[in-house]
MDTraj code that builds the backbone (N, CA, C; nanometers):
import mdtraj as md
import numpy as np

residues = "UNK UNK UNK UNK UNK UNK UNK UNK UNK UNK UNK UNK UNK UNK UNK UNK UNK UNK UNK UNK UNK UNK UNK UNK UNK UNK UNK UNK UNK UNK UNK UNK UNK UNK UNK UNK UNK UNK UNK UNK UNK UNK UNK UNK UNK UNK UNK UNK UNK UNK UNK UNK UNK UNK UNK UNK UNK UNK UNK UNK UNK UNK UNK UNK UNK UNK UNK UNK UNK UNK UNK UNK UNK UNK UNK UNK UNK UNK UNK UNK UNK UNK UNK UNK UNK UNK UNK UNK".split()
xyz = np.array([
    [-0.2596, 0.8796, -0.3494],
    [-0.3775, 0.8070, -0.3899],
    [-0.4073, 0.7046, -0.2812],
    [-0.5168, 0.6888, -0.2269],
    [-0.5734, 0.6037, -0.1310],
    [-0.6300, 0.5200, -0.1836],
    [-0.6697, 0.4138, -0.0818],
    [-0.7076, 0.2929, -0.1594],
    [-0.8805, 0.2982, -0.1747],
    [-0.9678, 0.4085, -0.0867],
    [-1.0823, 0.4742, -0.0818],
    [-1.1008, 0.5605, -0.2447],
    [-0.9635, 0.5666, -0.3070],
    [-1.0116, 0.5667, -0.4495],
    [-0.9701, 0.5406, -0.5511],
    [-0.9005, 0.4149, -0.5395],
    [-0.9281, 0.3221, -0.6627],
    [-0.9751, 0.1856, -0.6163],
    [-1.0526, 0.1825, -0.5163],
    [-1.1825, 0.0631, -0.4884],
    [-1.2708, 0.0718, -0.5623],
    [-1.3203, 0.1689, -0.6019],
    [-1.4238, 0.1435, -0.7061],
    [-1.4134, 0.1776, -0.8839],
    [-1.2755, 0.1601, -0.9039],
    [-1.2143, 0.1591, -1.0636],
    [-1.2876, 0.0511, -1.1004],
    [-1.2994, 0.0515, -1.2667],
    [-1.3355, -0.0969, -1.2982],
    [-1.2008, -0.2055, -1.3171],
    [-1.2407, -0.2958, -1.3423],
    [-1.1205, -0.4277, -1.3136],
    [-0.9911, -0.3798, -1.3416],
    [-0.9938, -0.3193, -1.5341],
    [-0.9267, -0.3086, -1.6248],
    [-0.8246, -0.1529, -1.5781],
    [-0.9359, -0.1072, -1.5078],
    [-0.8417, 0.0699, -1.4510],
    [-0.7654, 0.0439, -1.3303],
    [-0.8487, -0.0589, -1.2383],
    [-0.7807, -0.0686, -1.1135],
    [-0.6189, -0.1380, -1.1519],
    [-0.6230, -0.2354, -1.2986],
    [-0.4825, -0.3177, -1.2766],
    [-0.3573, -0.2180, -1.3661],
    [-0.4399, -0.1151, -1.4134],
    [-0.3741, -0.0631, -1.5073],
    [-0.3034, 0.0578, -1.3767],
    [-0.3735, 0.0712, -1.2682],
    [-0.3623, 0.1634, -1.1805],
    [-0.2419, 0.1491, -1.0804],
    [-0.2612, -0.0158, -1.0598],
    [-0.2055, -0.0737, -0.9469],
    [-0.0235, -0.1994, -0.9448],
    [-0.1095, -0.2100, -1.0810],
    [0.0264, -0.3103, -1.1771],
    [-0.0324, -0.4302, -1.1634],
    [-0.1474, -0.4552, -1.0264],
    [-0.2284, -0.5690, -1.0505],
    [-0.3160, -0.6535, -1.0556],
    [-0.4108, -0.7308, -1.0469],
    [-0.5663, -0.7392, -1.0880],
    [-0.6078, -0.7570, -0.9237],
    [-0.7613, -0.7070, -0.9177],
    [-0.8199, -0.6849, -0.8243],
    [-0.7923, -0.8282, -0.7631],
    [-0.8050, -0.9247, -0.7554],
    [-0.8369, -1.0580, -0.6719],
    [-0.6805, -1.0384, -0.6107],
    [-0.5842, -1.0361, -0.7002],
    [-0.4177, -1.0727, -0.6279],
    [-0.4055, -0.9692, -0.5373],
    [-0.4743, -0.8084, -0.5916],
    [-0.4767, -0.7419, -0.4690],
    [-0.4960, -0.7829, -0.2685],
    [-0.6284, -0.8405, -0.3601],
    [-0.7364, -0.8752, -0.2101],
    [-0.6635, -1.0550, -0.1468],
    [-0.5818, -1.0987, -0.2026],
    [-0.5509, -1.1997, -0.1653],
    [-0.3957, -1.1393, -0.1005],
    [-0.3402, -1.1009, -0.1269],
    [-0.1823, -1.0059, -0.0627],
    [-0.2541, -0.9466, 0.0046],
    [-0.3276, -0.8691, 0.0190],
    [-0.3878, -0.7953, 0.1319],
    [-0.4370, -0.9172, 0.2610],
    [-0.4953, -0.9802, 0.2132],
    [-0.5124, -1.1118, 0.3422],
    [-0.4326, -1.1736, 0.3881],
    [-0.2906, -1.1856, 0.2842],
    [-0.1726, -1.2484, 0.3758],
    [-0.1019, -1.1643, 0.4798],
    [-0.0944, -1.0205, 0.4409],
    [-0.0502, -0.8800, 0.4891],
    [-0.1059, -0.8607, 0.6299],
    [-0.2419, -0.8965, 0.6453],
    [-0.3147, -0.9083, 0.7084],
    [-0.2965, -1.0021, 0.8353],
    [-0.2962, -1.1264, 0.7841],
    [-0.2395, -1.2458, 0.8558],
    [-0.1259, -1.1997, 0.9085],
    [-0.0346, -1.1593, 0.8664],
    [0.1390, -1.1821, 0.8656],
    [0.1655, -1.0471, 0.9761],
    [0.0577, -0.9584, 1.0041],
    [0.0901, -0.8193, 1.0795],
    [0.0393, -0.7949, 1.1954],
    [0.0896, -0.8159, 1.2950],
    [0.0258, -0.7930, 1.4280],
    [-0.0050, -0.6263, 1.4610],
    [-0.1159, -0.6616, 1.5101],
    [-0.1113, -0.4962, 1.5760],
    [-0.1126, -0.5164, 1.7135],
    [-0.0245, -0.3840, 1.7776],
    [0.0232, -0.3439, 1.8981],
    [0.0699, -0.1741, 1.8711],
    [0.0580, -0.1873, 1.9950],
    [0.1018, -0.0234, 1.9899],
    [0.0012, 0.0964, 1.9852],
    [0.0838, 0.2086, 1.9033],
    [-0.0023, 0.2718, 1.8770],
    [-0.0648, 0.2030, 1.7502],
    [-0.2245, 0.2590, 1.7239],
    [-0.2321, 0.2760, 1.6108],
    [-0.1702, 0.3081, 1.4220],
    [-0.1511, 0.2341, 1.3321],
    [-0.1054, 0.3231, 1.2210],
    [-0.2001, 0.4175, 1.2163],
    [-0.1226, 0.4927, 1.1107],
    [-0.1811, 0.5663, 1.0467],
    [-0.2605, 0.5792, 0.9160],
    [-0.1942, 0.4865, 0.8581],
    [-0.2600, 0.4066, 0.7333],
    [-0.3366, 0.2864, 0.7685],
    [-0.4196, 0.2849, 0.6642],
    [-0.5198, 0.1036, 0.6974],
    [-0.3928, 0.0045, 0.6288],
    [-0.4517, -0.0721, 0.6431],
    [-0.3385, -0.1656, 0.5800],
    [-0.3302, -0.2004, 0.4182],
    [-0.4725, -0.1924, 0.3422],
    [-0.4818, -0.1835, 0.1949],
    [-0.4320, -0.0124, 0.1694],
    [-0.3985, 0.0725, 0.2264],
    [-0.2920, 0.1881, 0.1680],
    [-0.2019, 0.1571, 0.1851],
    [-0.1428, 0.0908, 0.3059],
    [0.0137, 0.0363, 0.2965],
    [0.0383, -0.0489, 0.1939],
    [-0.0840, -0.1505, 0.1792],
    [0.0011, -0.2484, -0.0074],
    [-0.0001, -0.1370, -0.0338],
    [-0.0879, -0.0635, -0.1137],
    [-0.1008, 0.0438, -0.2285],
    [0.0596, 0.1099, -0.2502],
    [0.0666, 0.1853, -0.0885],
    [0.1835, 0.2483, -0.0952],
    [0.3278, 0.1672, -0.1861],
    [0.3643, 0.0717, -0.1291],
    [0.4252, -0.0496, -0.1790],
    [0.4277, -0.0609, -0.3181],
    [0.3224, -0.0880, -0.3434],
    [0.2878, -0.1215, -0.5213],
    [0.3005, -0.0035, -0.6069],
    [0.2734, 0.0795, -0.5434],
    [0.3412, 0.2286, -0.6208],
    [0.4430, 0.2565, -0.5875],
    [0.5370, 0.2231, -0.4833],
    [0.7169, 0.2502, -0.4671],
    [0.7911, 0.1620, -0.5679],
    [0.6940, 0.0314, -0.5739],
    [0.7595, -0.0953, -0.6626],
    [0.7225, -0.0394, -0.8301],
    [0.6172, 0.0061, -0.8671],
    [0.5495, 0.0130, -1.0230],
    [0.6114, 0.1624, -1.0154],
    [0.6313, 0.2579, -0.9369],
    [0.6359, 0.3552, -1.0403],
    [0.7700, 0.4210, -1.0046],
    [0.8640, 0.3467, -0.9231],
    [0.9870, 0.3907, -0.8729],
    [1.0009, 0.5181, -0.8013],
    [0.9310, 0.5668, -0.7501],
    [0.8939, 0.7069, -0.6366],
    [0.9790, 0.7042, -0.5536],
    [0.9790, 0.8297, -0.5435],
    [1.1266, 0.8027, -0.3868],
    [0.9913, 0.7743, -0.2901],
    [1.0927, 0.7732, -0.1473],
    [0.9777, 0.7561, -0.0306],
    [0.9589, 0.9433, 0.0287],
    [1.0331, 0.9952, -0.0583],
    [1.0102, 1.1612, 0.0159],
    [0.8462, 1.1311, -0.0361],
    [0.8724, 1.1570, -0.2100],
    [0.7593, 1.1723, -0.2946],
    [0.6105, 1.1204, -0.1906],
    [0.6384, 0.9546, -0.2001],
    [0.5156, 0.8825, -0.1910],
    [0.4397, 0.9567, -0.0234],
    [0.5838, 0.9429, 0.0527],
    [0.5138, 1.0926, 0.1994],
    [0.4555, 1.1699, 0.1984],
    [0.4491, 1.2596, 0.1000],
    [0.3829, 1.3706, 0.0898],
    [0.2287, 1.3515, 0.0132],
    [0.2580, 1.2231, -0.0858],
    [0.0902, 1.1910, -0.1162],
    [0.0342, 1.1250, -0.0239],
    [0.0590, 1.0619, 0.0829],
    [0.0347, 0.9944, 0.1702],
    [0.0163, 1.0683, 0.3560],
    [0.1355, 1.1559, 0.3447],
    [0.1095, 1.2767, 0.4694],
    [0.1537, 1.2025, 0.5727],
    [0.2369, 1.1386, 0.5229],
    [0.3338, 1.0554, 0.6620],
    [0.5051, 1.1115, 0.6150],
    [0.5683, 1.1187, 0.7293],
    [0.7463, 1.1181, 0.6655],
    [0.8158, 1.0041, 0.5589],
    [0.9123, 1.0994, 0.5788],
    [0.9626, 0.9606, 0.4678],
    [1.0174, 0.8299, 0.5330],
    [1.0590, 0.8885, 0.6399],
    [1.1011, 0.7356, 0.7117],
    [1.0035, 0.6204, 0.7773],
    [0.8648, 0.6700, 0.7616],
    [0.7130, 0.5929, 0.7863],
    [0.7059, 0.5352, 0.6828],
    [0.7662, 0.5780, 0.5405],
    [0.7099, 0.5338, 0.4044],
    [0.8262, 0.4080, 0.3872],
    [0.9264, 0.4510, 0.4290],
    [1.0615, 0.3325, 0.4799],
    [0.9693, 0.2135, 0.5290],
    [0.9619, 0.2659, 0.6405],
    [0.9740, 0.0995, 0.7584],
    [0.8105, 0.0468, 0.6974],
    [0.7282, 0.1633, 0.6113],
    [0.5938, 0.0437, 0.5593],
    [0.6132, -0.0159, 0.4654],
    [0.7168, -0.0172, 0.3966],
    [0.7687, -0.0734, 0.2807],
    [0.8228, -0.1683, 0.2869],
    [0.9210, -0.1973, 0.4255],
    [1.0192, -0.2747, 0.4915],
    [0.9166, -0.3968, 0.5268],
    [0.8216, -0.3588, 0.6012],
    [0.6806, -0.4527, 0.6876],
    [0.6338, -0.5252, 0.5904],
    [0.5524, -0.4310, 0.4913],
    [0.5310, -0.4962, 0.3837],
    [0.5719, -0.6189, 0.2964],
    [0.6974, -0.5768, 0.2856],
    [0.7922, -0.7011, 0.1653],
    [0.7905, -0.8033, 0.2977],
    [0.8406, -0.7652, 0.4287],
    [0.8365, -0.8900, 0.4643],
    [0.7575, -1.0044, 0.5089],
    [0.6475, -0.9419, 0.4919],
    [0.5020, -1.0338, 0.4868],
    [0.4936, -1.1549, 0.4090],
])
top = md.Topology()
chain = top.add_chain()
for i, resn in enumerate(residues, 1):
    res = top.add_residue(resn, chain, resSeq=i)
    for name in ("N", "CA", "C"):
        top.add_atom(name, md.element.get_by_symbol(name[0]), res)
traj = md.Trajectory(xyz[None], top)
């Protein structure tokens, strides 16, 4: 699940979706934001699929094989975005 579709859930689907309400989304996403330099190559993910990813490893206990394959990265990409993530 990408974050291209549950942007436009209503409030009540997106928190029921996500584990949490649209604003705390968009405010963790701005610290995530802040807190992440880019260099390098490019990701592959935007950075509101990497929370996403996150918030569904955390809410729905997925391995990282699982969440790879909805996502189309390895599992060890789904590792170290998870790793980046928390430490934001």
């Amino acid at each position: 699940m990408r974050y291209e579709t549950v942007q436009n859930l209503k409030d009540e689907d997106f928190k029921r979706c996500t584990g949490v309400q649209r604003n705390t989304f968009e405010q963790m996403l701005a610290i995530m934001e802040a807190g992440l330099r880019n260099f390098g190559r490019p990701t592959t993910l935007k950075r509101a699929d990497q929370l996403l990813m996150t918030l569904m490893y955390w809410r729905e206990y997925r391995t990282e094989f699982h969440i790879g394959l909805t996502y189309g990265v390895s599992e060890s990409t789904v590792c170290r975005t998870i790793q980046k993530v928390e430490m934001c």
